[in-house]
N, C-alpha and C positions, 0 to 999 in steps of 0.2 A: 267520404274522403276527407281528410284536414285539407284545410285550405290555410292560406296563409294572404295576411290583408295589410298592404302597406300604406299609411297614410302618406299623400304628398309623394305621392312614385311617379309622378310623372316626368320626372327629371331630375337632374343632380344627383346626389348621394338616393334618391329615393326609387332613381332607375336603377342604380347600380344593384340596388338591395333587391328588387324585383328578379333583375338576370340571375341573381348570385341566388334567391331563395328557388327561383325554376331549377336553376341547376340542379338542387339539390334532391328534386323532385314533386316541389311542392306545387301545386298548380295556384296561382296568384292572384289575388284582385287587387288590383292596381285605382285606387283611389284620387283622386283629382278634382279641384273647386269648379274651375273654368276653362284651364286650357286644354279641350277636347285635341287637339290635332298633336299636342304634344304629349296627351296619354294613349291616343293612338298608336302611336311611334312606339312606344314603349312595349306596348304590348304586342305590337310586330316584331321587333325585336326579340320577344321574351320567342313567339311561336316559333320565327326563325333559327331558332336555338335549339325548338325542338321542347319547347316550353310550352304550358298551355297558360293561358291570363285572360281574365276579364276582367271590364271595364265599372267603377262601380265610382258617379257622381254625390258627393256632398259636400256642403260646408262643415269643416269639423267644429266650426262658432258655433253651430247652430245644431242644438238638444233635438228638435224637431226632426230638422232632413237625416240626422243622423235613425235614426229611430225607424222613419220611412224608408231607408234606405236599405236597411239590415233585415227589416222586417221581409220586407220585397225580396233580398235574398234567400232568405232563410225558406219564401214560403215558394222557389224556383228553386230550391237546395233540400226536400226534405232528410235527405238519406247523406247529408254532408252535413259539415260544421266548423267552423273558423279557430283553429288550435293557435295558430302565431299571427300576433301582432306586434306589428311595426310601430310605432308613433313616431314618423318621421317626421310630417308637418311643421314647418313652422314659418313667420316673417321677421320681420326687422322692419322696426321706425327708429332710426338712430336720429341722436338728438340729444346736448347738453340736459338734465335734467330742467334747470329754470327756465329751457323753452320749452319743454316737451309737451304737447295738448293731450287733454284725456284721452282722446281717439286715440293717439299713436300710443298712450299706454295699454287701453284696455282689446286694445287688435290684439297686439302681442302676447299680452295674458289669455284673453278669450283663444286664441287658436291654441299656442304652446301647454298653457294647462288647464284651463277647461274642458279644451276639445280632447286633450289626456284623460279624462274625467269621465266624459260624457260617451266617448267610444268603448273606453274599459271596461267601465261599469258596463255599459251592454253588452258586451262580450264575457264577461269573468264566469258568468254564472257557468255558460255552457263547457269551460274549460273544467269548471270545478268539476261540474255532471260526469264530463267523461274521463275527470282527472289526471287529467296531463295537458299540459299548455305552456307557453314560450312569449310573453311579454318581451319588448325590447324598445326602449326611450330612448328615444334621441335626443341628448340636452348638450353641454357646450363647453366650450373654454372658458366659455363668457361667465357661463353658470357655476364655474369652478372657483373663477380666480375672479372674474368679474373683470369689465374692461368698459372705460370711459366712455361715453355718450352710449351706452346701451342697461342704459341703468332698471330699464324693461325688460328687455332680453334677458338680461343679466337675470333677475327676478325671477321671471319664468322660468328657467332655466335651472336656476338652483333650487326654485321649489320641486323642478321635478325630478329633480338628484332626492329628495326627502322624501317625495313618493314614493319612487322607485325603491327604498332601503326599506320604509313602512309595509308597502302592500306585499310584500320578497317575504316577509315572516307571516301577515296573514296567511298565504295562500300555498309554503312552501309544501304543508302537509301532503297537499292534495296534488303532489308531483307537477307545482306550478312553478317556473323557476320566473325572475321579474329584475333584467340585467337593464344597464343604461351603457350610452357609448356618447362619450365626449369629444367630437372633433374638435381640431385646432383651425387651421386655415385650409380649408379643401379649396382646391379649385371647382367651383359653381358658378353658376348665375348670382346665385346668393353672394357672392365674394368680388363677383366680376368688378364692381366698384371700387374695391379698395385699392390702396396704393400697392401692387404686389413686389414692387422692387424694393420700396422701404420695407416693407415686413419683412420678408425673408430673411432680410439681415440680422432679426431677431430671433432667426428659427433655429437653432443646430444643425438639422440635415440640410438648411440651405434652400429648401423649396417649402412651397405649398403642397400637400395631400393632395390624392387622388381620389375620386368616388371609391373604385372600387377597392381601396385600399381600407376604409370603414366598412365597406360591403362583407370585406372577409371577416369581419367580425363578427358581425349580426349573425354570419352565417354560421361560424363557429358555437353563437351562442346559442342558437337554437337547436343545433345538433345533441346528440344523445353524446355525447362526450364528453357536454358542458353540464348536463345532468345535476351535479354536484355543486354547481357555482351559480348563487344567487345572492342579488341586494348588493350586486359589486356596480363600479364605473369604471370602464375602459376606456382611456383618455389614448385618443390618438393624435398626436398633435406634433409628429418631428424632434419631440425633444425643449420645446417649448414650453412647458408649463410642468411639474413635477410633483 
């Protein structure tokens, strides 16, 4: 069976993408650093739905657990194989640059394109093998246009706009398509901070995004009807950035 593997599904945009890849019929592994009871949920949700999902713990920092992880699957998976991935994953150390400490830059790199790196590359080969597979990066507004105290973020972000364009012409031969989605302001956890009454004001449609509003995208891109469309970025954002 394909399977389909979403990093950081345990919530936010990362749930949405899990309900919406079930939907589609994909059976799901739902990836998660620490909060067990919140990728739990998710993946009741998914069954609920009439979905099937399992649970699958790693740090995406970290080259090792990722490796052990995959490994462990693959070898409770023989007669299966991981077609679409997600790289949903990601944090935020907001922070003026002149105060920023290395930790809060090298989190943010380390998960956002490292951990893009180090899951990929384990995964590519077997898409190639059975040539056809469905890449989809999560990178940003921030990553686009860049925005003040996330000069990290930001970073991360737009490097994985230059991945995503790069690895889209390696791999397209081998009927591997390798799309990016750029949200604006969703409503998350991840956002729950910010000022949402001031932004909006800055938004055209007037609101923040919704999960599953990015969700239909991933969905669309990995569908056979997106076939034809790789090395692109879909910026969802209200009308906010252009």
């Amino acid at each position: 069976m394909k399977y389909a593997l979403v990093t950081g599904g345990s919530r936010g945009i990362g749930r949405a993408v899990c309900l919406r890849l079930a939907a589609l019929g994909y059976p799901v592994i739902i990836n998660y650093k620490s909060n067990s009871g919140a990728a739990a949920e998710t993946k009741q949700a998914v069954e609920e739905a009439g979905g099937h999902a399992e649970l699958l713990q790693f740090d995406l920092s970290s080259q090792e657990q990722i490796e052990q992880a995959i490994e462990s699957w693959q070898e409770a998976h023989k007669e299966d194989h991981i077609a679409v991935l997600v790289n949903n994953a990601g944090i935020r150390r907001d922070n003026l640059m002149v105060f920023m400490q290395n930790d809060d830059w090298n989190s943010v790199i380390d998960t956002s394109l490292n951990g893009f790196f180090y899951i990929t590359r384990r995964l590519l080969k077997y898409m190639m093998t059975n040539r056809w597979g469905r890449i989809v990066n999560m990178t940003s507004l921030s990553g686009i246009k860049g925005l003040p105290g996330q000069t990290n973020y930001s970073a991360a972000k737009a490097a994985l706009i230059g991945a995503t364009k790069a690895l889209a012409q390696e791999v397209a031969a081998r009927n591997i398509t390798v799309n990016a989605v750029a949200p604006g302001f969703i409503a998350t956890d991840m956002t729950k901070d910010l000022p949402e009454d001031e932004l909006r004001k800055m938004i055209p449609a007037g609101r923040f995004g919704q999960p599953d509003e990015v969700a239909a995208i991933v969905g669309f891109l990995v569908s056979d009807e997106a076939s034809y469309i790789t090395g692109e970025v879909i910026s969802v954002n209200g009308g906010l950035y252009t």
